[in-house]
PASEBA-1860 file (N, C-alpha, C; in nm, 3 decimals):
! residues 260
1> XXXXXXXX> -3.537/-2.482/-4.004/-3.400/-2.514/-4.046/-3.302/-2.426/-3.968 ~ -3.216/-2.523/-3.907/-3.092/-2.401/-3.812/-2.990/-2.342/-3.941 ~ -2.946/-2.275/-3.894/-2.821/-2.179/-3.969/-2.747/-2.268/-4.043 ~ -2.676/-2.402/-3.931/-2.577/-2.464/-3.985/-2.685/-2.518/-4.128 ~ -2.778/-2.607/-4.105/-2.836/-2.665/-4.245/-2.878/-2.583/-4.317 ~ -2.878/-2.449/-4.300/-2.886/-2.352/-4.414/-2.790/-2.343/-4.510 ~ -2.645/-2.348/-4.423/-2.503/-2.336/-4.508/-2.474/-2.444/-4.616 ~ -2.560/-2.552/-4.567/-2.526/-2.674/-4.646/-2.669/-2.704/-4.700
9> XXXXXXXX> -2.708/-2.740/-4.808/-2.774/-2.766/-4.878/-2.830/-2.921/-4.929 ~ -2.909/-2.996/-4.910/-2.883/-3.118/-4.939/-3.030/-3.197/-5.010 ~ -3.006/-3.249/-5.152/-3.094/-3.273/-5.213/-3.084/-3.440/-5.253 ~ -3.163/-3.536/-5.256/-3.167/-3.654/-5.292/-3.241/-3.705/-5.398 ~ -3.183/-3.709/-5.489/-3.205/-3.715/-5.618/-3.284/-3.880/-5.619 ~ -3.362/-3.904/-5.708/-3.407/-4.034/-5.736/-3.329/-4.126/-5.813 ~ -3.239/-4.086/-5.875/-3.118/-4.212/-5.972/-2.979/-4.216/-5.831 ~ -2.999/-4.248/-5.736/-2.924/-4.260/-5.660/-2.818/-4.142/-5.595
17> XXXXXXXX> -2.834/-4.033/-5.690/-2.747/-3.937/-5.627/-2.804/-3.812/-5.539 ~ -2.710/-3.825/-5.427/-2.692/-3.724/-5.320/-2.611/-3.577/-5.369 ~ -2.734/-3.485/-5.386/-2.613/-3.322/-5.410/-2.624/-3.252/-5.260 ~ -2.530/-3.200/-5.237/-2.473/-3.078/-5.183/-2.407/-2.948/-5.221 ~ -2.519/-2.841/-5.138/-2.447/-2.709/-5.249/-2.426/-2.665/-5.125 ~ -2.313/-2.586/-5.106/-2.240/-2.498/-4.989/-2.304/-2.409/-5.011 ~ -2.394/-2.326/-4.911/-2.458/-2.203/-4.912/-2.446/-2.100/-4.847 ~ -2.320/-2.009/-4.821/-2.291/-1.946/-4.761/-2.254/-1.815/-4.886
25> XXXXXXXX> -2.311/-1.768/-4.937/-2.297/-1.723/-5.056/-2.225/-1.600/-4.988 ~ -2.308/-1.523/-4.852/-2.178/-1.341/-4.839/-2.070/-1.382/-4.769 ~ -2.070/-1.484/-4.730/-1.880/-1.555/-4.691/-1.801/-1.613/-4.825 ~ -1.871/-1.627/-4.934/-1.833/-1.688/-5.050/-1.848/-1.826/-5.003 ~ -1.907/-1.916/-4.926/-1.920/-2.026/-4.925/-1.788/-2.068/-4.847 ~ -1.717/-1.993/-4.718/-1.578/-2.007/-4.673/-1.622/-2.168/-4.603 ~ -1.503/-2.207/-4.551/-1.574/-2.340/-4.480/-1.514/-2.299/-4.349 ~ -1.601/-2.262/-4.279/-1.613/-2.285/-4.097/-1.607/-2.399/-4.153
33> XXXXXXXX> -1.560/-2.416/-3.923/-1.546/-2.576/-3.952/-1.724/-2.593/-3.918 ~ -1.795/-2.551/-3.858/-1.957/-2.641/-3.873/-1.999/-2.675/-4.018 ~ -1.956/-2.572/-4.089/-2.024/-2.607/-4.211/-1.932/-2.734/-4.307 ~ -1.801/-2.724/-4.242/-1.721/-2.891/-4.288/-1.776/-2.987/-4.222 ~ -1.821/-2.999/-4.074/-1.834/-3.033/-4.009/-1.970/-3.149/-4.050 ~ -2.074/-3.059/-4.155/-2.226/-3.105/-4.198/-2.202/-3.172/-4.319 ~ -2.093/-3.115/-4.395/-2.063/-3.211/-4.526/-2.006/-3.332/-4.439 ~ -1.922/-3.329/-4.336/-1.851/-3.482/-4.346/-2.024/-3.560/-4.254
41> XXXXXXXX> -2.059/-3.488/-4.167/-2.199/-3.569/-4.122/-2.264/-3.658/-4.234 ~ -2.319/-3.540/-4.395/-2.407/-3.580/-4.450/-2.322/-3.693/-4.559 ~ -2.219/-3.694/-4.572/-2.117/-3.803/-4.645/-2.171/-3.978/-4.538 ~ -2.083/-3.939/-4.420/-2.108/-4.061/-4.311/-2.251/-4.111/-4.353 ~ -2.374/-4.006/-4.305/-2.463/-4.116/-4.340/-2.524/-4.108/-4.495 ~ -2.445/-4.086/-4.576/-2.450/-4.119/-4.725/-2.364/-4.285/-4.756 ~ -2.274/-4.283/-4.672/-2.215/-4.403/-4.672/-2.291/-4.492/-4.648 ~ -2.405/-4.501/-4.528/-2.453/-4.564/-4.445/-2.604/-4.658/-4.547
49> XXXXXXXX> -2.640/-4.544/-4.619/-2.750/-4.571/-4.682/-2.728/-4.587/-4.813 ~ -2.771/-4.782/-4.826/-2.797/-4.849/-4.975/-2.857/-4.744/-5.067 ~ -2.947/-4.689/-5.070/-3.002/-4.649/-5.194/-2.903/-4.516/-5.218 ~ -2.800/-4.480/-5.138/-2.754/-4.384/-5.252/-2.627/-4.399/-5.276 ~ -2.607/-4.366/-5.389/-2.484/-4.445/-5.484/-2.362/-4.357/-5.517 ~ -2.357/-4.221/-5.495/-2.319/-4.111/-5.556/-2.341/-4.005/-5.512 ~ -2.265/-3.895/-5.429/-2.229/-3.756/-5.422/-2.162/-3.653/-5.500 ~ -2.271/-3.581/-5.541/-2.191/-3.460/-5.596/-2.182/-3.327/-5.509
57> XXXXXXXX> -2.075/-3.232/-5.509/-2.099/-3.137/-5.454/-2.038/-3.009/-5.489 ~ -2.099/-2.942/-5.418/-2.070/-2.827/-5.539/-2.078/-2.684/-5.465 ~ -2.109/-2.548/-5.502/-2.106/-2.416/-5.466/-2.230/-2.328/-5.532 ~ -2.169/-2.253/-5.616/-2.272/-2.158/-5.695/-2.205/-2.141/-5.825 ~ -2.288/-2.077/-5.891/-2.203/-2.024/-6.035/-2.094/-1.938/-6.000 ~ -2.035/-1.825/-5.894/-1.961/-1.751/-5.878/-1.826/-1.813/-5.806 ~ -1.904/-1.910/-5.684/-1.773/-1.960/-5.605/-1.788/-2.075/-5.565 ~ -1.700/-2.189/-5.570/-1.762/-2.323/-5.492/-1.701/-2.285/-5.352
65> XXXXXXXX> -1.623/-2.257/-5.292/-1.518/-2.212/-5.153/-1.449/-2.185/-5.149 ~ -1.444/-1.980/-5.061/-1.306/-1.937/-5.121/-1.233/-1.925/-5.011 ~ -1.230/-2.051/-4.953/-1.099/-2.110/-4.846/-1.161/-2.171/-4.673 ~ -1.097/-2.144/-4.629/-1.144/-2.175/-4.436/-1.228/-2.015/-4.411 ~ -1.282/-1.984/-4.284/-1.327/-1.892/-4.257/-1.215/-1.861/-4.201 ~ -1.204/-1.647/-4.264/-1.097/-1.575/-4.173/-1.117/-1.570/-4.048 ~ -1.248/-1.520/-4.023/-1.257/-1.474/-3.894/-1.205/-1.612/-3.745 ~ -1.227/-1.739/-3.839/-1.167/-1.841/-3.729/-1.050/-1.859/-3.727
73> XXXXXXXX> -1.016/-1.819/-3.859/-0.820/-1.781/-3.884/-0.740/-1.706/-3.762 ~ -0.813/-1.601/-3.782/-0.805/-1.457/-3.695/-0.802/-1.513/-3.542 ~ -0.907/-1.638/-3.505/-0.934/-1.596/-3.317/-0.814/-1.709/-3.279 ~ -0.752/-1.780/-3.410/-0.700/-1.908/-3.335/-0.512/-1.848/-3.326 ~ -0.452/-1.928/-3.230/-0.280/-1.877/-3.204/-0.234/-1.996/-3.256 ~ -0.322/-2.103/-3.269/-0.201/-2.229/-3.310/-0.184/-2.358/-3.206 ~ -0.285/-2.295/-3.100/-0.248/-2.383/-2.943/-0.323/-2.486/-2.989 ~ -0.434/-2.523/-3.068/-0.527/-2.661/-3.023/-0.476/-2.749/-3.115
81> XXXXXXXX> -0.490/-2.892/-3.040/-0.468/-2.985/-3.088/-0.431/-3.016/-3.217 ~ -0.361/-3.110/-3.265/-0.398/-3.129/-3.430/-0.463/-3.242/-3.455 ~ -0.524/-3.317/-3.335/-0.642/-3.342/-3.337/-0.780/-3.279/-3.312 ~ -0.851/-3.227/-3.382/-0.954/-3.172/-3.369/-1.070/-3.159/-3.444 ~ -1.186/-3.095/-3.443/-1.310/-3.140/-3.495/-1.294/-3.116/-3.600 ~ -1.184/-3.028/-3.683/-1.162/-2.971/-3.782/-1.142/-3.057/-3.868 ~ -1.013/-3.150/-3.825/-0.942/-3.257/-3.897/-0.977/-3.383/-3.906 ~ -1.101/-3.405/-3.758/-1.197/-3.518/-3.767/-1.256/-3.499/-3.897
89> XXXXXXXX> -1.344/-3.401/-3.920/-1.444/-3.361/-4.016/-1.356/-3.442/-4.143 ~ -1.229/-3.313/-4.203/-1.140/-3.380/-4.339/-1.145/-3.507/-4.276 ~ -1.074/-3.600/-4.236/-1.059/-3.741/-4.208/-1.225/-3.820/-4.260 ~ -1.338/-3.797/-4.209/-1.447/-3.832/-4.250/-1.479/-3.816/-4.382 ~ -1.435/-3.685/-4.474/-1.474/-3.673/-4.603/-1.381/-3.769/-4.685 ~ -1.253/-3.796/-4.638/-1.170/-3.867/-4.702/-1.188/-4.027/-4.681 ~ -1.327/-4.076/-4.599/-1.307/-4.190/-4.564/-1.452/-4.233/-4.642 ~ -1.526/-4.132/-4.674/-1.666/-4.137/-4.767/-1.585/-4.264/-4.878
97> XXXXXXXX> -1.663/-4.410/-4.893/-1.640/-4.455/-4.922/-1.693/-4.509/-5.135 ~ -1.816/-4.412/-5.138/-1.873/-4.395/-5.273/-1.850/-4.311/-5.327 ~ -1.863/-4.284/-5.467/-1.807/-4.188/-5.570/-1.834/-4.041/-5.504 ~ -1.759/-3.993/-5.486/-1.763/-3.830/-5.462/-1.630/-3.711/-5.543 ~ -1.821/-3.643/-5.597/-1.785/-3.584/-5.739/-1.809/-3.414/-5.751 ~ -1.676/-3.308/-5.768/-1.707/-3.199/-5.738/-1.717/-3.145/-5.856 ~ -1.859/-3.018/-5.849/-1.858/-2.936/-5.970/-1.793/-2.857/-5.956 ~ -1.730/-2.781/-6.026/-1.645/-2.618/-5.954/-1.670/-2.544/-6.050
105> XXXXXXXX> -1.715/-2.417/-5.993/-1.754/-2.311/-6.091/-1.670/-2.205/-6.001 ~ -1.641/-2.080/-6.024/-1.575/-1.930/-5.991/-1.434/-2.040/-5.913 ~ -1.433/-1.964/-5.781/-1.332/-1.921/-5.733/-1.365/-2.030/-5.646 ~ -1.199/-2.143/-5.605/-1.195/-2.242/-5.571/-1.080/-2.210/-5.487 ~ -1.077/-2.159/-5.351/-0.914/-2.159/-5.333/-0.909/-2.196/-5.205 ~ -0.806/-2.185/-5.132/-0.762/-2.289/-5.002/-0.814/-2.370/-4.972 ~ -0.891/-2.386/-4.870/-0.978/-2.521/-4.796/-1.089/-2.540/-4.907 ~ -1.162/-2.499/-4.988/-1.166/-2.492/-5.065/-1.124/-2.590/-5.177
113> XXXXXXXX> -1.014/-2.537/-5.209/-0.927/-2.650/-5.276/-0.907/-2.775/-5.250 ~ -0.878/-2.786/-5.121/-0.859/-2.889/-5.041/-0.972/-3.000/-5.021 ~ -1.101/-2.955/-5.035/-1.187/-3.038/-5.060/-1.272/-3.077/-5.161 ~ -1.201/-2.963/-5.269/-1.214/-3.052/-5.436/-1.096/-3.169/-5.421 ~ -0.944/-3.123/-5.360/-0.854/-3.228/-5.380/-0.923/-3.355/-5.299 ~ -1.013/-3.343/-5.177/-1.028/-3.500/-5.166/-1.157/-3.558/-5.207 ~ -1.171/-3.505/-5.308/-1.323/-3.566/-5.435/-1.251/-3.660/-5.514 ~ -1.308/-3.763/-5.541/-1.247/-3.867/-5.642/-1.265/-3.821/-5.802
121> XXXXXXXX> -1.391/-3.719/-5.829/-1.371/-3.680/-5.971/-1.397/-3.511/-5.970 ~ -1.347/-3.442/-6.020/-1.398/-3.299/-6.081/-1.383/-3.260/-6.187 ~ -1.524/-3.240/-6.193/-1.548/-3.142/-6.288/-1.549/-3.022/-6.305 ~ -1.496/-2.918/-6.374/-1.460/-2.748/-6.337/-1.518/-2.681/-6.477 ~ -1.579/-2.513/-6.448/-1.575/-2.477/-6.549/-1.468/-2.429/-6.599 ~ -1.429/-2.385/-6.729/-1.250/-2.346/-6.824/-1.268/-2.210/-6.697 ~ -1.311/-2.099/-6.672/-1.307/-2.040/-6.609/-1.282/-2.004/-6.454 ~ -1.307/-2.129/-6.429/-1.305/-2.190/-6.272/-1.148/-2.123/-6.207
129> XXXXXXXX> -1.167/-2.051/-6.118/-0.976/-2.033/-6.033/-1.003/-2.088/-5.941 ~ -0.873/-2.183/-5.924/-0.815/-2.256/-5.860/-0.675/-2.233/-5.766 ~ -0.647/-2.246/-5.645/-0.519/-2.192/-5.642/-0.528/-2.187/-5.445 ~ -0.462/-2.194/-5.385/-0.373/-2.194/-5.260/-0.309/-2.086/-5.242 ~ -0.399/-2.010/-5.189/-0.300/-1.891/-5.129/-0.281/-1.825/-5.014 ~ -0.253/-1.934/-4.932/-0.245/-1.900/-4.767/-0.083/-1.862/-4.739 ~ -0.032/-1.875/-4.855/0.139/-1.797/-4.814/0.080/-1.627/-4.835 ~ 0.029/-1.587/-4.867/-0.022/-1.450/-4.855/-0.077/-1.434/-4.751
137> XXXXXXXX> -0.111/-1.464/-4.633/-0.187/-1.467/-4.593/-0.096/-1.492/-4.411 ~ 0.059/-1.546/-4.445/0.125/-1.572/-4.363/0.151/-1.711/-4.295 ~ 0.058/-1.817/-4.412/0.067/-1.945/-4.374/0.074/-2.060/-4.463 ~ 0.038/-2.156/-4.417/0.059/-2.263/-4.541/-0.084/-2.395/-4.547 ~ -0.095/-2.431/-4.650/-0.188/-2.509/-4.627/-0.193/-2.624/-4.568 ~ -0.316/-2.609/-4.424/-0.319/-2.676/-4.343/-0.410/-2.838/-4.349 ~ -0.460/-2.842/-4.463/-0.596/-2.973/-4.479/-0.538/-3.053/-4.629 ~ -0.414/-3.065/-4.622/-0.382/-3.188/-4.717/-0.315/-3.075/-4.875
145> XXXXXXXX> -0.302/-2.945/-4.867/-0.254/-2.890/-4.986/-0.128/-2.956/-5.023 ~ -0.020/-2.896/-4.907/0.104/-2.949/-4.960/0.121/-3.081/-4.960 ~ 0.037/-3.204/-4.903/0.045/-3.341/-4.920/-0.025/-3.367/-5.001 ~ -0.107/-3.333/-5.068/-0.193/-3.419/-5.153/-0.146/-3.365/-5.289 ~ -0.146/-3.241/-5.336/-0.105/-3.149/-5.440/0.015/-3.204/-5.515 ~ 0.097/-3.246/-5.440/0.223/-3.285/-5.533/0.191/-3.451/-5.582 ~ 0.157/-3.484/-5.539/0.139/-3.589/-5.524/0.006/-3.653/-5.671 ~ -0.084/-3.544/-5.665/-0.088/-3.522/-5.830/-0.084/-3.471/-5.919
153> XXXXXXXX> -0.023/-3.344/-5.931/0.037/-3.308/-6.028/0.170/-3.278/-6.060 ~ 0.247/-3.339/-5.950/0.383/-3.321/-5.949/0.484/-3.202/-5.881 ~ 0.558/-3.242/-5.790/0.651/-3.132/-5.702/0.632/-2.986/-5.821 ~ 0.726/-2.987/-5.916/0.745/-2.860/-5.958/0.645/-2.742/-6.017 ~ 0.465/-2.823/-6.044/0.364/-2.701/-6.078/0.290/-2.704/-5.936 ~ 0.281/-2.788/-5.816/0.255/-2.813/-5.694/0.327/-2.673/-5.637 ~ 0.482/-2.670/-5.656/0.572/-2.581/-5.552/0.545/-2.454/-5.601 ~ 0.501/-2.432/-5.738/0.492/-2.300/-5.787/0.347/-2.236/-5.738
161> XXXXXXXX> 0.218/-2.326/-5.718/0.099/-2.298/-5.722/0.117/-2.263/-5.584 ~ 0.139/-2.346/-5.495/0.186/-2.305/-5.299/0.261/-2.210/-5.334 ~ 0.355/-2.158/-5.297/0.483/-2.088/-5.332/0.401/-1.931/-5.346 ~ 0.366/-1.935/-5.468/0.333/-1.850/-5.575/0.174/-1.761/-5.502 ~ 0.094/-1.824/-5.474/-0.043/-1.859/-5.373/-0.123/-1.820/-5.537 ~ -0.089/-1.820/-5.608/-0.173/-1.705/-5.772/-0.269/-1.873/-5.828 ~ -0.362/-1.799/-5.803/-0.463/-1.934/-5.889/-0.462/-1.940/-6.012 ~ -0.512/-2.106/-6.077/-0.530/-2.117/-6.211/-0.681/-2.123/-6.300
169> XXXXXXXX> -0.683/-2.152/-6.414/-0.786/-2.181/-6.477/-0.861/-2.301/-6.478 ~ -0.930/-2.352/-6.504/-0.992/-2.474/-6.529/-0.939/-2.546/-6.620 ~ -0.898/-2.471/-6.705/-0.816/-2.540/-6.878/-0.724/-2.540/-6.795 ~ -0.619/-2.492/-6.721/-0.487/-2.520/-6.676/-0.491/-2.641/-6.609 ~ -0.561/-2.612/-6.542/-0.624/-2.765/-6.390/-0.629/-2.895/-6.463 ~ -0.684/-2.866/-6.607/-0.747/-3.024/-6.636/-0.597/-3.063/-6.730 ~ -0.496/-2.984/-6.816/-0.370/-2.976/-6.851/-0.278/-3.044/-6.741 ~ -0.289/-2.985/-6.603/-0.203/-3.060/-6.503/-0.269/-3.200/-6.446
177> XXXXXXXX> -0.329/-3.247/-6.516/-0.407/-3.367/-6.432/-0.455/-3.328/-6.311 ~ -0.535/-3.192/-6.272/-0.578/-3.209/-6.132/-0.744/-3.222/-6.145 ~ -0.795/-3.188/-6.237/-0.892/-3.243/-6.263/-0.954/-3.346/-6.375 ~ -1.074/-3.379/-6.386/-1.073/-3.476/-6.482/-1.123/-3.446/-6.620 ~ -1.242/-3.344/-6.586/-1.299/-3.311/-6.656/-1.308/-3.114/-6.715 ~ -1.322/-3.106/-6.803/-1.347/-2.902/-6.764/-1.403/-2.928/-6.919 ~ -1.528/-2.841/-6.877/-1.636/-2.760/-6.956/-1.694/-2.615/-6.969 ~ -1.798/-2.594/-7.051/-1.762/-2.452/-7.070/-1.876/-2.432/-6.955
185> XXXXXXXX> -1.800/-2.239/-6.856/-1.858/-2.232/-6.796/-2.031/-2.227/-6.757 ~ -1.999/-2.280/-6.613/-2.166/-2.308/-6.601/-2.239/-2.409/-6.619 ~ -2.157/-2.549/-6.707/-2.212/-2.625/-6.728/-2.161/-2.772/-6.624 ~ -2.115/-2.717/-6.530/-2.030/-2.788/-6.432/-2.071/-2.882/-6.378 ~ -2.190/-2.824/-6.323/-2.295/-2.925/-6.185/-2.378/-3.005/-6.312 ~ -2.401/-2.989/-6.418/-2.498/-3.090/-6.542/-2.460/-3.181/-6.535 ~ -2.270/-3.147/-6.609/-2.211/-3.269/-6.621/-2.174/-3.310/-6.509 ~ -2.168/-3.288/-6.355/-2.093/-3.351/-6.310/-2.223/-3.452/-6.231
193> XXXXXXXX> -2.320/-3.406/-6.228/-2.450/-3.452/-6.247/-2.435/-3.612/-6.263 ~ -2.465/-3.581/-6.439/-2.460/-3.746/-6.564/-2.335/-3.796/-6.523 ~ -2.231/-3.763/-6.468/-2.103/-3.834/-6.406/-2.188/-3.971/-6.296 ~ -2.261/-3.849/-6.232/-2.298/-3.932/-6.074/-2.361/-4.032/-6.140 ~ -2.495/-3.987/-6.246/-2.583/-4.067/-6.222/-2.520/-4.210/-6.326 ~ -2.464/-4.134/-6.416/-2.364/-4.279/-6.476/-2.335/-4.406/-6.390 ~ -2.220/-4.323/-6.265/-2.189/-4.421/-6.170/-2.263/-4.463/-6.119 ~ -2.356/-4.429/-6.049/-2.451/-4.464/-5.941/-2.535/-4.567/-5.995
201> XXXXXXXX> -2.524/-4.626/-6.154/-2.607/-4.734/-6.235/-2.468/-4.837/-6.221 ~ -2.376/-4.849/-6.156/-2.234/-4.974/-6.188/-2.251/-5.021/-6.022 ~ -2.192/-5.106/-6.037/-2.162/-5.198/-5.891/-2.140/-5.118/-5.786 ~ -2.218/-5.129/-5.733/-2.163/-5.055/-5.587/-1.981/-5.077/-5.507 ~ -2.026/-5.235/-5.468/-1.897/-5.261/-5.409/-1.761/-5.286/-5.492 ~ -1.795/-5.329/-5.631/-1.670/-5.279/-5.706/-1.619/-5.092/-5.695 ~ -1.727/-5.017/-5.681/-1.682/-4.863/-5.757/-1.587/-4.853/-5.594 ~ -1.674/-4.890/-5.479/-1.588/-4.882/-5.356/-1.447/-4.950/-5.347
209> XXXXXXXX> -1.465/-5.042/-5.385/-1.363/-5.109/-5.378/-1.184/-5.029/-5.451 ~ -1.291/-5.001/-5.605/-1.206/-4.951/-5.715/-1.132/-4.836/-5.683 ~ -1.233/-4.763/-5.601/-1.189/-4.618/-5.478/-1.087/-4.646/-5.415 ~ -1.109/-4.758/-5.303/-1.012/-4.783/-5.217/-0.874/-4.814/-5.231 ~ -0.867/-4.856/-5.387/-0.735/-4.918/-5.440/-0.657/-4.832/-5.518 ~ -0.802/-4.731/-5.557/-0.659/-4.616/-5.641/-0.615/-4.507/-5.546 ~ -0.700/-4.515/-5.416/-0.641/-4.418/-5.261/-0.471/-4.460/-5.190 ~ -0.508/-4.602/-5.237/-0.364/-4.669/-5.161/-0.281/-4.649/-5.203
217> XXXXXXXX> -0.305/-4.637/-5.377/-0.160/-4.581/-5.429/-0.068/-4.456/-5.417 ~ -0.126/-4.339/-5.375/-0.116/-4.247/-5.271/0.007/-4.293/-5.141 ~ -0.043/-4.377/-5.105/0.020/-4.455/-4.943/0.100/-4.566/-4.972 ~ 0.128/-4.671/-5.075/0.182/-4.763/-5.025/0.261/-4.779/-5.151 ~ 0.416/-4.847/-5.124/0.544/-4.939/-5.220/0.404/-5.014/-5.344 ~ 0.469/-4.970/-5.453/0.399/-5.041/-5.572/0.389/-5.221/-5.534 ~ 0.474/-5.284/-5.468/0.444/-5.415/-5.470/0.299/-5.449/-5.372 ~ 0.336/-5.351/-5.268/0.239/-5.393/-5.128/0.101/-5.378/-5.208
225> XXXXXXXX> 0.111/-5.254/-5.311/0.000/-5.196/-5.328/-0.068/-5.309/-5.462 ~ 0.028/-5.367/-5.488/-0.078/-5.503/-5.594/-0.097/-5.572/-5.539 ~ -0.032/-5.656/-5.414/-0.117/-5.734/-5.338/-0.245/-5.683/-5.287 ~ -0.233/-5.536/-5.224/-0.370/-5.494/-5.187/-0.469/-5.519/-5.313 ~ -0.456/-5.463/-5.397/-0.532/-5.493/-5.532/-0.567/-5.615/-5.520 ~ -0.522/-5.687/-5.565/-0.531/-5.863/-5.567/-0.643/-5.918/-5.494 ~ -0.591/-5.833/-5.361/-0.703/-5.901/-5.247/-0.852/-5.858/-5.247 ~ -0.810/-5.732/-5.295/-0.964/-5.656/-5.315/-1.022/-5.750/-5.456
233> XXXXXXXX> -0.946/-5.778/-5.577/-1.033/-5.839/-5.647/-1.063/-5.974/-5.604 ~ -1.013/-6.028/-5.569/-0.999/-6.190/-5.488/-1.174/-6.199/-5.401 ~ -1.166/-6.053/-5.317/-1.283/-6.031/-5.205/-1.434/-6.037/-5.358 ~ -1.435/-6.016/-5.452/-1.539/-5.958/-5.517/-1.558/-6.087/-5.613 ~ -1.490/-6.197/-5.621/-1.491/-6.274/-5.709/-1.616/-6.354/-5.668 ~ -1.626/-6.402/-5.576/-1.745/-6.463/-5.496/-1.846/-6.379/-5.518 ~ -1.883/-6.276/-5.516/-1.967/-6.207/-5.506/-2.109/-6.233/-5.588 ~ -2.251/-6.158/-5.547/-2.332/-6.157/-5.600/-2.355/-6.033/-5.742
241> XXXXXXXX> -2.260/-5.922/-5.671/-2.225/-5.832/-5.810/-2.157/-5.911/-5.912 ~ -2.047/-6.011/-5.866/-1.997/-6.025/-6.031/-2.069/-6.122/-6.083 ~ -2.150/-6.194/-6.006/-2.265/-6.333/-6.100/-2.333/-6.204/-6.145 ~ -2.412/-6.110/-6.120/-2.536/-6.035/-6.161/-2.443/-5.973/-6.298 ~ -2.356/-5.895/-6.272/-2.277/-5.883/-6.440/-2.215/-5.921/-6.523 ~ -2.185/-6.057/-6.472/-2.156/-6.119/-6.581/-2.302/-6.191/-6.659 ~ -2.386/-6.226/-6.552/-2.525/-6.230/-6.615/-2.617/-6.170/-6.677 ~ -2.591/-6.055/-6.685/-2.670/-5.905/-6.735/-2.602/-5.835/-6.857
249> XXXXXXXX> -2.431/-5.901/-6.866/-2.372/-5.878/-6.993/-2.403/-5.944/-7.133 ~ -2.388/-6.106/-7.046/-2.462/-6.217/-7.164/-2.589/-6.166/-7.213 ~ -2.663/-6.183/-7.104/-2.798/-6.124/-7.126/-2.858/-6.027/-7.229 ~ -2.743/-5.948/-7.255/-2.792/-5.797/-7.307/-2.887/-5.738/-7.214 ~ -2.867/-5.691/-7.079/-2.934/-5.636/-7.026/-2.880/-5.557/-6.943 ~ -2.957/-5.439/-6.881/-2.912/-5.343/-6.761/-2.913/-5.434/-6.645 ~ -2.752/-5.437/-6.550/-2.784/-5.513/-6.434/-2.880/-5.440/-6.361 ~ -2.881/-5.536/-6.232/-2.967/-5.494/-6.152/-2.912/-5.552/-6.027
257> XXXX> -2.805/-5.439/-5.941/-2.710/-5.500/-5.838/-2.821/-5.535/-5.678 ~ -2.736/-5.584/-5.624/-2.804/-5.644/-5.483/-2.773/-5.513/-5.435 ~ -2.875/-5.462/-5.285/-2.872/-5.360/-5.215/-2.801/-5.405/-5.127 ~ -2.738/-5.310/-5.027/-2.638/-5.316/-4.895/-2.515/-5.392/-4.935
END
């Protein structure tokens, strides 16, 4: 096993779900970009492959990621691209098209943050800190903080949490709608677990689909964005998923969806 697949961790569960644990435990699990670099790899071909339904990912009991690596902070002036392998990588995690579900336990902060913010569900322990604090640091967040952050929980606890760089709780997080779920610590990766494997038993191309349509709302005028809707349900009506559940409902039975 090289270094990089040491940092990243990757287990394939038999009820369809894919875990990942960041293993960089004396960096606190920082994210170089190689080690972003292996999550957006192992996402791509998680996309790729029918039998798995569901990503969770996660850290340790102490820290899930406590930001970008300094030391790459430190060698860079600002000159390269803002296209780069860095932002390829985010772009790939954000384009993972199946449920992707973060546990968060300890200390969750910058990049970090940034890649609980582009998980479709989290789960946190009440203890969990959370928080952006690269204005300490002499900068601002560079991987979607200040764009994505307000955007769900609203400009004024968004401007204070940037602003401020001071992290929160897990009970605070799930109070501001930034997460979905919060339990008591430690019990993070269980539940966020029975989350996956929940999903990973429902329609595939609906849960994708269902993904894709609550992403747009993010991006597009409420009208554009019900036609998009529309079309996405319009695309699924034909389908072999909705004969199999509507057949498996009558039925009284567990469906049993088509692969690919």
């Amino acid at each position: 096993m090289t270094p990089d697949q040491e940092s990243l961790l990757t287990e394939r569960r038999g009820d369809g779900v894919v875990l990942l644990t960041l293993n960089r435990p004396d960096q606190r699990n920082a994210l170089a970009t190689p080690l972003l670099e292996a999550v957006a790899a192992q996402l791509q071909g998680a996309d790729l492959a029918p039998d798995v339904r569901a990503v969770v990912i996660t850290g340790n009991p102490k820290v899930f990621a406590a930001g970008a690596d300094l030391d790459e902070l430190a060698r860079s002036d600002g000159s390269e691209p803002v296209e780069s392998p860095r932002t390829r990588a985010w772009r790939a995690i954000s384009d993972f098209r199946k449920p992707l579900i973060a546990a968060v336990e300890g200390w969750c902060l910058g990049a970090g943050s940034e890649l609980m913010l582009r998980c479709d569900v989290v789960v946190a322990g009440r203890g969990a800190k959370i928080g952006l604090p690269e204005t300490n640091l002499g900068i601002i967040p560079g991987a979607g903080g200040t764009a994505i952050l307000p955007r769900m929980i609203g400009r004024a606890a968004a401007m204070e949490m940037i602003l401020t760089g001071e992290p929160i709780s897990g009970e605070r997080a799930y109070q501001l709608g930034l997460i979905a779920r919060v339990v008591d610590d430690g019990e993070a990766l269980a539940a966020a677990s029975s989350l996956a494997a929940k999903l990973a038993a429902r329609a595939p191309r609906a849960l994708a689909a269902a993904k894709a349509s609550v992403h747009e709302s993010l991006r597009r005028p409420l009208e554009e964005h019900l036609r998009f809707e529309r079309e996405l349900f319009l695309s699924l009506l034909g389908g072999e998923e909705k004969q199999e559940g509507i057949a498996a409902f009558r039925q009284k039975r567990a469906p049993v969806w088509p692969q690919g």
